[in-house]
N, C-alpha and C positions, 0 to 999 in steps of 0.2 A: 601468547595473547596478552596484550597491556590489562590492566586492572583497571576496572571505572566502577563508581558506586551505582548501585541500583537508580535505574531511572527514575521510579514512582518517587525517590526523595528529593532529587533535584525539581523533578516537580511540584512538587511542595513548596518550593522556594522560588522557582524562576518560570519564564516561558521558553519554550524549546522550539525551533524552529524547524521543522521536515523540509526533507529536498520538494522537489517539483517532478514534473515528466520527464521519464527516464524515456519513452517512445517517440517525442517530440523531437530531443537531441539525436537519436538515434538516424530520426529521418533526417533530418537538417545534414547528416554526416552521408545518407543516400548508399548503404553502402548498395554495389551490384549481389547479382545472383554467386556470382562468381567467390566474392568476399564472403559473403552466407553461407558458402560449400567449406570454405578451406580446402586443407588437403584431407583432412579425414574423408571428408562428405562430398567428392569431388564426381563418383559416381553415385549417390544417391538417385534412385530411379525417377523419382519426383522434384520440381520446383521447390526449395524453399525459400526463396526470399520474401522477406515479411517475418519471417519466425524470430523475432530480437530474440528470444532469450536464446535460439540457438548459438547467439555469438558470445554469450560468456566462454563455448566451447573455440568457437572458431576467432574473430576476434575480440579476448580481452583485451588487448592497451585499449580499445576503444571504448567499451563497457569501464574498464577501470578511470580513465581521461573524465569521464561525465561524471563519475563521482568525485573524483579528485575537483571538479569545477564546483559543485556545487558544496562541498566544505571550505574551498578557499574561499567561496561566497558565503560564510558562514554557518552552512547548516549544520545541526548537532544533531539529526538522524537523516542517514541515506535507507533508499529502497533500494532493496537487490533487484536485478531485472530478471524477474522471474513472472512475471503478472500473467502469461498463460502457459507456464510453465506447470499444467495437470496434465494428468493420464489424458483428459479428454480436449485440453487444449491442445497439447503437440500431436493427437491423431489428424486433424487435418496435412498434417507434414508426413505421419506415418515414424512419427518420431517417439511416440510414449515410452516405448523402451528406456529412454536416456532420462524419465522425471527425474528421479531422486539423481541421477548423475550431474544434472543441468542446477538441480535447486542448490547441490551440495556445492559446486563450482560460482554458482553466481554468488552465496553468502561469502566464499572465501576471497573471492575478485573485492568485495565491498568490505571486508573485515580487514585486511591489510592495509588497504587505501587508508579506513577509518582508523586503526591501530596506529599509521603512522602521526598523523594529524592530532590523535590524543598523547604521543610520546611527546609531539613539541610541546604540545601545552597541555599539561595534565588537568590544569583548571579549568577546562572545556573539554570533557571528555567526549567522543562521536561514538554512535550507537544505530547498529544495523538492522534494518525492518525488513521481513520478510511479506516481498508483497506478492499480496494471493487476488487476484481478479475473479473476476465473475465467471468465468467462460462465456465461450460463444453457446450454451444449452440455456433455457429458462426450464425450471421445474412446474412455475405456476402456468404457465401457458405454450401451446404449440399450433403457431398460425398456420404450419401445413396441414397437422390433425390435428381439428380440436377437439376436445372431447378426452384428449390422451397426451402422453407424457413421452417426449422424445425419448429419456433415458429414465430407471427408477433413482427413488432416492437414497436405495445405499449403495447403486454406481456412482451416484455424484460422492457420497460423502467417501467412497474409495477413491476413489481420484485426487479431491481434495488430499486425503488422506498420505498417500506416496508422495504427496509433494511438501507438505508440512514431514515429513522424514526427515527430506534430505534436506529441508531447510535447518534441525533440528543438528542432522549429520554436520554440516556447514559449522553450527556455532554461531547460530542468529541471537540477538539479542530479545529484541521480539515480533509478535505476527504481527502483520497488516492485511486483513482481509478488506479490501477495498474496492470502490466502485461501483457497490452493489446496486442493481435498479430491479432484483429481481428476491425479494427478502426472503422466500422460501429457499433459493441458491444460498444468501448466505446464514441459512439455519443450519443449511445441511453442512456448510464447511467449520460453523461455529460446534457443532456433535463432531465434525473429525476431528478437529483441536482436541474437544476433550476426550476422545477414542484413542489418539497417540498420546497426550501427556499423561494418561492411563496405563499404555501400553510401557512407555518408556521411564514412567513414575516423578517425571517432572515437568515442570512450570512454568512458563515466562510469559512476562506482560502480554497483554492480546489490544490492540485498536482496531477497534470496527470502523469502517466508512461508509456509507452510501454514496448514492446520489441523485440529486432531483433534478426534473427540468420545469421549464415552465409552469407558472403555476403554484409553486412549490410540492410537485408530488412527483413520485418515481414513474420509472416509464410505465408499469400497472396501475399508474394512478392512485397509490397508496400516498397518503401524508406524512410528514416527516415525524409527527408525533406517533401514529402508528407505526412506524419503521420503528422507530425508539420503544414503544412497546412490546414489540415483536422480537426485540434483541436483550433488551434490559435484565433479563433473567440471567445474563450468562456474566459473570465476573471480571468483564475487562477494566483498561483502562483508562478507555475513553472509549465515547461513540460520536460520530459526526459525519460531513458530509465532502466532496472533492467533485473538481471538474464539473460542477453545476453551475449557481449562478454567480452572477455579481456579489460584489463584495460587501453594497450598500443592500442587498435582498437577503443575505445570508448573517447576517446582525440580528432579526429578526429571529430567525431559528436559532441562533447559540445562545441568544440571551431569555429567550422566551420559552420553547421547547425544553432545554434543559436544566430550567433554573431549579427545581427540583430534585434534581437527581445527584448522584454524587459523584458525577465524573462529567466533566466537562470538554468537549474541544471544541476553539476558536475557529472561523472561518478568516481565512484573509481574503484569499480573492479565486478566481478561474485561473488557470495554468498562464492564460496570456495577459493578466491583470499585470500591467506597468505603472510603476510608482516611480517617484523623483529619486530613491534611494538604490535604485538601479538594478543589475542585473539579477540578485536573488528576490527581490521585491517581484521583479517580472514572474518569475519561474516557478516560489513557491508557490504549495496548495495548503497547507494546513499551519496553522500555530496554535500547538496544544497545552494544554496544563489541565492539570486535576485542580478540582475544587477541591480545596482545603476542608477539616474536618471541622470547623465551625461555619462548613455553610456559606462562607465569603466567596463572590468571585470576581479577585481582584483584577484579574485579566482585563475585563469588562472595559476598564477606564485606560488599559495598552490597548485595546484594541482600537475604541476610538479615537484616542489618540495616532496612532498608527492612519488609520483612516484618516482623519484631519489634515495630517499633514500632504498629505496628496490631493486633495481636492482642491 
């Protein structure tokens, strides 16, 4: 494994730029049903195509190619394609069996792509996020029974839990629990974080995401300053937002929202946000930095600069 310095210092210092959708390229590539299976899963009793993260098992070069795309487009953190890669996300497929198999494989597909890329140039090291989704479950609410709770809250935090394993297994750099529109979901996956770094007696960076739609509230209709209360207790490295709005709507919340706090992430734009500066302008979701410990957030004046020059 190449050697890179702790991220939280480059932070300190610079802005870091995260990949974009790893499901977007995925479909754009279309793979069939047939590609989904390979040859392991060739009799599998069920459908699964749709299941990306089943192709870190069946096609890597392809899972590897999208990351490879988006560090030669510069970015300094890839996502593993793991986003419903839980106990309770691969039961749709009938696949849960393979969590930790699937999370350990997708970190290692994205650790060598990113190893190789920091061997050319040590002076930009690249560094892998272990992306944790929401599930298709909401804890706060059940439109078919209301009144009740599809699943409890420490099946969800087990679920989370085996996949933050084998992300751990993998030799991820840090978690990305992301997308969240359901903040009770990610309390409960923010308690398995610290239930396995307990378990296994270590550490690493944590970014939290949301995200909001219209309005500026989550799909529960929570505010983003709420969401940020409801999270702020837990010692990550940043908290923000993905796949929500416009770029010129989400200036608001990064400068406003968390101008108090001591961890900051930038918002650029929505997955399909195109700038003059091309392909990674298109793709990314997030440009993060920690606010410095005097409180500065020098980002504020890259970001609308950044901005500017696209309008």
């Amino acid at each position: 494994m190449t050697s890179r310095p702790d991220i939280r210092e480059l932070l300190d210092q610079r802005i870091l730029i995260i990949d974009g959708s790893m499901g977007a390229l995925i479909m754009a590539n279309n793979p069939t049903e047939e590609e989904y299976r390979g040859e392991r899963f060739k009799d599998h009793h069920i459908d699964v195509r749709n299941s990306t993260d089943l192709l870190v098992l069946t096609k890597p070069d392809l899972i590897s190619g999208i990351h490879r795309q988006y560090l030669e487009a510069g970015a300094d953190i890839i996502e593993t394609d793991t986003f419903n890669a839980t106990l309770i996300g691969l039961k749709e497929f009938e696949l849960s069996h393979l969590t930790r198999e699937i999370n350990q494989t997708g970190v290692e597909l994205a650790r060598r792509v990113a190893d190789e890329f920091t061997a050319k140039n040590p002076n930009k090291p690249r560094y892998v996020a272990g992306s944790i989704g929401p599930t298709n479950v909401q804890l706060s609410m059940n439109a078919d029974k209301p009144g009740t709770r599809p699943i409890t809250f420490d099946d969800m935090v087990e679920s989370y839990a085996e996949q933050i394993r084998g992300l751990l297994d993998g030799g991820v750099d840090l978690l990305l629990p992301e997308t969240s529109f359901d903040t009770l979901n990610m309390k409960s996956c923010l308690f398995a974080i610290s239930k396995v770094f307990a378990e296994r007696g270590v550490e690493i960076p944590v970014m939290i995401s949301g995200t909001v739609f219209a309005g500026g509230v989550t799909l529960l209709g929570q505010h983003v300053e709420a969401f940020y209360a409801a999270t702020e207790h837990f010692p990550s490295m940043s908290v923000g937002f993905n796949c929500a709005l416009r770029a010129d709507s989400d200036e608001a919340v990064s400068a406003d929202t968390f101008r108090s706090s001591n961890q900051i992430c930038i918002l650029l734009s929505k997955c399909r946000y195109a700038g003059r500066n091309g392909w990674l302008r298109q793709h990314s979701r997030r440009i993060c930095r920690r606010r410095s410990r005097s409180g500065e957030v020098r980002a504020d004046q890259r970001r609308r600069r950044l901005l500017r020059d696209d309008s």
